[in-house]
C-alpha positions in Angstrom: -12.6 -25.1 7.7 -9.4 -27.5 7.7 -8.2 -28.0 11.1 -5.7 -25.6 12.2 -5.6 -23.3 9.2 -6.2 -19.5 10.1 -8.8 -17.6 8.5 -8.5 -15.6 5.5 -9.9 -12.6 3.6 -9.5 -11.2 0.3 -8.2 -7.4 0.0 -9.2 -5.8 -3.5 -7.0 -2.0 -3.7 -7.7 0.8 -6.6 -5.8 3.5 -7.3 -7.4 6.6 -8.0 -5.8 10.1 -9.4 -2.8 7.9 -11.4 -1.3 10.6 -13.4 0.6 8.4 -16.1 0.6 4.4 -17.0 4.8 5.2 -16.8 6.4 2.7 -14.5 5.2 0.3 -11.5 3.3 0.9 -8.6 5.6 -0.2 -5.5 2.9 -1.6 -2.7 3.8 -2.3 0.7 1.2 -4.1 3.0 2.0 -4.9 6.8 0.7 -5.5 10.0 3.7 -4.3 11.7 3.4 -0.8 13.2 7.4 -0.9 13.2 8.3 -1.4 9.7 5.1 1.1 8.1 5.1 2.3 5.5 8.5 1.0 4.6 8.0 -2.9 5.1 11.9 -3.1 5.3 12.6 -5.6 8.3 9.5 -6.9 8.0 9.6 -10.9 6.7 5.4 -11.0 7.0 4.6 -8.3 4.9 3.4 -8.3 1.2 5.3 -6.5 -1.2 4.0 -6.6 -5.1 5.6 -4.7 -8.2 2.4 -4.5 -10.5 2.0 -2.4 -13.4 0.8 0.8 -13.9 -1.3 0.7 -16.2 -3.9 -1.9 -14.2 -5.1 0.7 -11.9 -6.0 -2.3 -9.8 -4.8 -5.1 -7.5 -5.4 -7.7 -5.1 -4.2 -9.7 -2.5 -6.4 -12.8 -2.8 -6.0 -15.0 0.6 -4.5 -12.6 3.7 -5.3 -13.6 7.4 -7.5 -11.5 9.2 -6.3 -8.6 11.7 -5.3 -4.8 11.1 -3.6 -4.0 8.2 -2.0 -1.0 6.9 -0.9 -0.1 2.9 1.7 2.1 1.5 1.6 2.7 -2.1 4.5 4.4 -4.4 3.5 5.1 -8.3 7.8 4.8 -9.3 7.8 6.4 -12.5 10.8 5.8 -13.4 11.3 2.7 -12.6 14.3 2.5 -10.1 12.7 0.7 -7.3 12.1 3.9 -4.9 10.0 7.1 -4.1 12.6 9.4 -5.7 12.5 13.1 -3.6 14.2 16.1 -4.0 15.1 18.1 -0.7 12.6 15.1 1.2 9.7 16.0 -1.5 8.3 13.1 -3.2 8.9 13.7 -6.7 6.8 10.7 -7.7 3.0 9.7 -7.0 2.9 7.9 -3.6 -1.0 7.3 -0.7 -1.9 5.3 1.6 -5.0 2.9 3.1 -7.4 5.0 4.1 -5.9 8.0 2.5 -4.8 9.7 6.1 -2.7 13.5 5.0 1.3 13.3 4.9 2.3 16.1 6.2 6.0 16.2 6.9 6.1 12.7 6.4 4.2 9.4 5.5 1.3 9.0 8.1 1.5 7.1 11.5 0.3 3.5 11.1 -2.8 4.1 13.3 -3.7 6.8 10.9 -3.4 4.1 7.8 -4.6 1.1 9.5 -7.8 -0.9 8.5 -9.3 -4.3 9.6 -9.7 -7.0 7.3 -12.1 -9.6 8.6 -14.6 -12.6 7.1 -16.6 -9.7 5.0 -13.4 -9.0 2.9 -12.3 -5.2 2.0 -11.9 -2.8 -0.8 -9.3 -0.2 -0.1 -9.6 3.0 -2.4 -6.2 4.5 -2.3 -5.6 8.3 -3.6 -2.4 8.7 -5.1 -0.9 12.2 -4.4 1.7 14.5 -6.2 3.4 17.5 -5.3 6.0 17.7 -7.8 
């Protein structure tokens, strides 16, 4: 190891239950219980656009610790989970696949370690409209 540089682990992520290749997948990853699932005033998290239609990601070099992932399938393309009366109307899960009830999950309830080994996050993507 160079002198002073931090370990780092790979994070491999598939989506399962994608209902259409239409649009991106919208990822949020953070360490920051604060700013989950939303990464908004976060400056260390990873946010990625991919598309749908890969099913599959990765984030090839991420220091180790407790991570948690927030994943939005935007169909539409508009850069947000779009809802209608605060119901997702697009696809949207989470590390570890906690339930949302009445909201997106606590962070404790998403989070995962990511250590030396590596990880592979299977995320369910869920609909209810």
């Amino acid at each position: 190891m160079l002198g002073g540089a931090a370990p780092v682990s790979r994070l491999d992520v598939t989506l399962d239950r994608l209902r259409s290749a239409k649009g991106m997948i919208r990822v949020c990853l953070t360490a920051d219980p604060g700013n989950f699932p939303a990464c908004v005033d976060d400056r260390d998290a990873v946010t990625l656009s991919v598309p749908t239609r890969a099913g599959r990601f990765a984030f090839p070099a991420l220091p180790r610790g407790d991570y948690a992932l927030a994943v939005i399938h935007d169909e539409n393309g508009n850069g947000r989970l779009d809802t209608f009366a605060g119901i997702p109307r697009e696809g949207y899960g989470f590390s570890r696949n906690p339930a949302a009830r009445f909201g997106p999950p606590r962070f404790a309830a998403a989070r995962f370690t990511l250590d030396g080994a590596g990880r592979e996050e299977r995320v369910t993507v869920r609909y209810i409209l």
